[in-house]
C-alpha positions, 0 to 999 in steps of 0.5 A: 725829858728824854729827848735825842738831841739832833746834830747841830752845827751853824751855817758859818761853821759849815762854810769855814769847816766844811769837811769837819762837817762832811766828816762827822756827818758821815761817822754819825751817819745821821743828818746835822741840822744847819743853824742860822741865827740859831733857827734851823735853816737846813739839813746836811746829810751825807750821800752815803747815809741819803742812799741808805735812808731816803733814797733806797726807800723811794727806790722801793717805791715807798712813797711816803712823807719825807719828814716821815722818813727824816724822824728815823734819823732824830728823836721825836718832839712833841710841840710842848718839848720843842716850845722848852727847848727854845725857850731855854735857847733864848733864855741863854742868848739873852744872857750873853753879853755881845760888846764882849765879843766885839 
């Protein structure tokens, strides 16, 4: 499987950590997905690549789908891709032992 794998971080991380975050969003110059719960649940993009990317295109007038021009930034998954990825995710959840971290 040849996927890019997007930027991730967690929404706890990105409140404890929030300039770690702002900063490699900006040395990446690509959107980090925000996880909650391991779902994700936003995206935190830096102005510097937003003005570059999303909103120098709507200046143009491009008035295309916005999770169009959000693909510019990660690799493409199928649906079939996705469905491994997640699987793979649960099945390591299911291995973590929780009252080890309590």
């Amino acid at each position: 499987m040849n996927i890019l794998m997007p930027h991730t971080t967690t929404a706890t991380e990105l409140q404890r950590s929030y300039k770690k975050v702002a900063k490699r969003a900006k040395r990446l110059s690509v959107p980090i997905v925000v996880l909650s719960n391991n779902k994700p649940e936003g995206i935190y993009i830096d102005y510097e690549t937003f003005q570059k990317g999303l909103f120098k295109k709507l200046r143009k007038g491009e008035k295309k789908d916005m999770e169009k021009d959000l693909s510019e930034f990660s690799g493409l998954w199928t649906e079939k891709e996705a469905s491994e990825f997640n699987k793979v995710i649960d099945e390591m959840f299911e291995k973590i032992d929780y009252d080890m971290w309590k």
